[in-house]
C-alpha positions as CSV (number, residue, x, y, z in Angstrom):
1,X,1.7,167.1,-43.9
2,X,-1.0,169.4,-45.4
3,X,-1.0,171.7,-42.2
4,X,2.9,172.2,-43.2
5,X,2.6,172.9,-46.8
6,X,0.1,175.6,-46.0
7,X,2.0,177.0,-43.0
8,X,5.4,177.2,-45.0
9,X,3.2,178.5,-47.8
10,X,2.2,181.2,-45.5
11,X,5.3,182.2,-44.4
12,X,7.0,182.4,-47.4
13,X,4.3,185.2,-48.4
14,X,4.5,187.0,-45.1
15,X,8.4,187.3,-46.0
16,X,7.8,188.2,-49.9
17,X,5.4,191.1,-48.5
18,X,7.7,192.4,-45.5
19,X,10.8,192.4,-48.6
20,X,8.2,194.6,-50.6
21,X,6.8,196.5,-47.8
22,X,10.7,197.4,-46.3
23,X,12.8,199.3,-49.2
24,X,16.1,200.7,-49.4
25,X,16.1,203.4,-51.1
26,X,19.3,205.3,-52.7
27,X,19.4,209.1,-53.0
28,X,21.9,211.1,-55.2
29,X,21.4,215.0,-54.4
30,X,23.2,218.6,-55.1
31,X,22.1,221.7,-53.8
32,X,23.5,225.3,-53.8
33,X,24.6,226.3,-50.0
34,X,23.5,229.5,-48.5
35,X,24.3,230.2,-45.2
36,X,24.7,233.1,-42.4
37,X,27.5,233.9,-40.7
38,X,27.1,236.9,-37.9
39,X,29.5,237.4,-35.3
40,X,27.2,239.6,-32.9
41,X,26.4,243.5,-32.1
42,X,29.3,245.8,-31.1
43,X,31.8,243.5,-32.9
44,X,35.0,245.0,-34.9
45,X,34.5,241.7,-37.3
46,X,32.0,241.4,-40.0
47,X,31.3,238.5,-42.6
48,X,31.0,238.4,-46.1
49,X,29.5,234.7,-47.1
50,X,29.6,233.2,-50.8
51,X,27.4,230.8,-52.2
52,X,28.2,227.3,-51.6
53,X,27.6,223.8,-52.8
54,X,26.0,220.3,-51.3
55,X,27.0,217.0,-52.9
56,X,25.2,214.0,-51.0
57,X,24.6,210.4,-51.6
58,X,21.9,209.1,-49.2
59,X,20.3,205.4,-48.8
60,X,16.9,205.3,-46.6
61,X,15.4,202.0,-45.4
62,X,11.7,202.1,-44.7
63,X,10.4,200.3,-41.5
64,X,6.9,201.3,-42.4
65,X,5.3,202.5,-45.8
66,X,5.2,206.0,-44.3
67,X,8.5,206.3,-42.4
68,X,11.9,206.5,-43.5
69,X,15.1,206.4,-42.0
70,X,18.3,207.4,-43.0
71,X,21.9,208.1,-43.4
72,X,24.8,209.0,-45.4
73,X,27.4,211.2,-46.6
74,X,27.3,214.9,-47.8
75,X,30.7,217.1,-48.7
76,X,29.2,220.6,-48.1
77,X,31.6,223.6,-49.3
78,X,31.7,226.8,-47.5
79,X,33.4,229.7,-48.6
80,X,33.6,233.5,-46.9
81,X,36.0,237.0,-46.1
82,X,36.2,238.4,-43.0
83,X,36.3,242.4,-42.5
84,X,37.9,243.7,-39.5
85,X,37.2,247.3,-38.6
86,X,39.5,248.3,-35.5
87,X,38.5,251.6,-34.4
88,X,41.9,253.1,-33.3
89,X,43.5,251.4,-36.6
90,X,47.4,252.2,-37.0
91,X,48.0,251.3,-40.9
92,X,51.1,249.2,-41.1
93,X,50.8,247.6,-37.9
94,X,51.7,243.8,-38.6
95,X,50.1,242.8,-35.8
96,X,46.3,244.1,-36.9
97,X,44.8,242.1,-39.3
98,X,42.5,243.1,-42.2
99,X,40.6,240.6,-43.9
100,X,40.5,236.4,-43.3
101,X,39.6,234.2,-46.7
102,X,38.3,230.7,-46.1
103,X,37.2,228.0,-48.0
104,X,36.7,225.0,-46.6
105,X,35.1,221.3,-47.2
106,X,33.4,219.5,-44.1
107,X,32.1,215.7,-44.9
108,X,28.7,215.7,-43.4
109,X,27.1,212.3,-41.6
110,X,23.0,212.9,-41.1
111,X,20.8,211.1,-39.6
112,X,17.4,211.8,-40.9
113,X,13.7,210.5,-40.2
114,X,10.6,211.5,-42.9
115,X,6.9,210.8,-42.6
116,X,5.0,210.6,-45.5
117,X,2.5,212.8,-45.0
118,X,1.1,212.1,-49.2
119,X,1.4,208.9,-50.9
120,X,0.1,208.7,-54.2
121,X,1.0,206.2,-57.3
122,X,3.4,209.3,-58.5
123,X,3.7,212.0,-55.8
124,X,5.1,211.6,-52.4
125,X,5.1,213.9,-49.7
126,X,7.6,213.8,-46.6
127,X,8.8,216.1,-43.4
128,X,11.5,215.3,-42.5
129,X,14.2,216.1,-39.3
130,X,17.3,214.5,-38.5
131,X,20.9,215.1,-37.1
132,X,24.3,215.9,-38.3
133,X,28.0,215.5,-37.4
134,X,30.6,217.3,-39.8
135,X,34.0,216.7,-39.6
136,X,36.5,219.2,-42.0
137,X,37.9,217.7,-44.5
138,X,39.9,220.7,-46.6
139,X,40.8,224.0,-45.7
140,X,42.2,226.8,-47.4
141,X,42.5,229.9,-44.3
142,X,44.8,233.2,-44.9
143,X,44.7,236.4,-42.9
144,X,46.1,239.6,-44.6
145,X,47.5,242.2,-42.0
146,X,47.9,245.9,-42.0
147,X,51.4,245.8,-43.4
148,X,50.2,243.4,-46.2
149,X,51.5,240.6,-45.1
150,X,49.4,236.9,-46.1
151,X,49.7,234.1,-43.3
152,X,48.1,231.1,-42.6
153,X,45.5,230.7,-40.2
154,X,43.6,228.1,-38.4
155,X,40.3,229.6,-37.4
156,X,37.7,226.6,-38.2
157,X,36.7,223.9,-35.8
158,X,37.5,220.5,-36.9
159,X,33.8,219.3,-35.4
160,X,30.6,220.4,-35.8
161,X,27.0,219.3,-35.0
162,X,23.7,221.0,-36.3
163,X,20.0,219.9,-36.7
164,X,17.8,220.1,-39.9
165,X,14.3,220.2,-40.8
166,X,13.3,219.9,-44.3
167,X,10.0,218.8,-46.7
168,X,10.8,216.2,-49.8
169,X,8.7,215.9,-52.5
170,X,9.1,212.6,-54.5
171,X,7.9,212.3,-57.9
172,X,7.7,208.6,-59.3
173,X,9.2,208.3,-62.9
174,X,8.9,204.3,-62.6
175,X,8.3,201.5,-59.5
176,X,12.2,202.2,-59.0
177,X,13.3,205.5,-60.3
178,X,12.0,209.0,-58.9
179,X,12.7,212.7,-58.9
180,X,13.6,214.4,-55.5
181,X,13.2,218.3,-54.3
182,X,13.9,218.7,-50.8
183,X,14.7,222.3,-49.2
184,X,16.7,221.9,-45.5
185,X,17.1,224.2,-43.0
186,X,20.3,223.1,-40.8
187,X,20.8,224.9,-37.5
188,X,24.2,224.8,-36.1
189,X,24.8,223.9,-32.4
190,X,28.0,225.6,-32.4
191,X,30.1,228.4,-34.2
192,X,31.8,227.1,-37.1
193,X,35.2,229.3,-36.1
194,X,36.4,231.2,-33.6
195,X,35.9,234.5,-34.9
196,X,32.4,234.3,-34.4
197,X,29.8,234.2,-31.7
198,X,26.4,232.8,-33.5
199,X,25.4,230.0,-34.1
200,X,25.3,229.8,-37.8
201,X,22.1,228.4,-39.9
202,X,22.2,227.2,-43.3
203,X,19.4,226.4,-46.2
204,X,19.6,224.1,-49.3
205,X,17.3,223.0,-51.7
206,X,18.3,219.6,-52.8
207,X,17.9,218.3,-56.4
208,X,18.6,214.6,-57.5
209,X,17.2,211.0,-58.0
210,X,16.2,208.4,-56.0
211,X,16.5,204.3,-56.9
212,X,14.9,201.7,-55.2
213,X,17.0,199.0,-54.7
């Protein structure tokens, strides 16, 4: 009867240091979104990108005290003009156009890995890479032509995949609330319309807190 006391005793602490050792964590983060748009040499199209803006809420469960994993959900604004420059131009023409607007909203779903690379009792260290699938969400898409005239247009693809690479630093304000900085660098494996023929890239620098719950 000993033997069991000691052997449920046992147990219970391997659990109780597994539960401490394996965290979820949840991450609250903005960041400003600058991209690049480029259609490619010889082209009669050229882009004009503004700044956007990254909103994500991310929870990370850690397997081992050095490796994360994680997922969640970012909506990630884009917003850019698009110049056309037809050499043999006929002003008036309705069926030339002269500049596309968009704005759009894709809901982002990563999934990323880090490895602390620094852990100290208030400063964490982490590379990190993952995957993303972004699906639009909003659109707002107008093409004005030669002759003035404003009509709708439907340019963006509704699905897009990229890859990211990034470096977080965590900064421990308590055993459950921290400080995050984070720049990304996303790679897209696809053109996010059909006007252009690059692959855009895109680079944030996330800001936000982290609990530990």
């Amino acid at each position: 009867m000993k033997n069991l006391f000691v052997l449920i005793a046992l147990v219970c602490c391997t659990i109780n240091s597994a539960a401490q050792d394996h965290k979820w964590s949840l991450n609250v983060l903005a960041s400003p979104n600058v991209y690049s748009l480029k259609v490619g040499q010889f082209s009669s199209r050229e882009y004009r990108s503004n700044l956007g803006l990254s909103l994500a809420s991310e929870i990370y469960f850690s397997p081992h005290p050095k490796i994360q994993i994680g997922t969640g959900f970012h909506a990630k604004r884009w917003a850019y003009e698009v110049d056309y420059d037809y050499v043999f131009r006929n002003p008036g023409d309705p069926s030339i156009p002269r500049t596309t607007s968009v704005k759009a909203t894709y809901i982002e779903i990563p999934i990323n890995i880090r490895y602390h690379v620094i852990r100290r009792e208030k400063l964490n260290v982490a590379p990190s890479l993952g995957f993303s699938t972004s699906i639009l969400a909003n659109a707002k898409e107008h093409t004005t032509y030669e002759n003035d005239l404003t009509i709708a247009s439907n340019y963006l693809h509704p699905l897009t995949y990229s890859a990211n690479a990034g470096m977080a630093a965590t900064y421990h304000l308590n055993p459950d609330l921290s400080l995050i900085l984070e720049p990304r660098f996303n790679y897209y494996l696809s053109t996010i319309d059909e006007l252009s023929w690059i692959n855009p890239t895109a680079f944030q620098v996330f800001v936000g807190v982290a609990y530990e719950l």
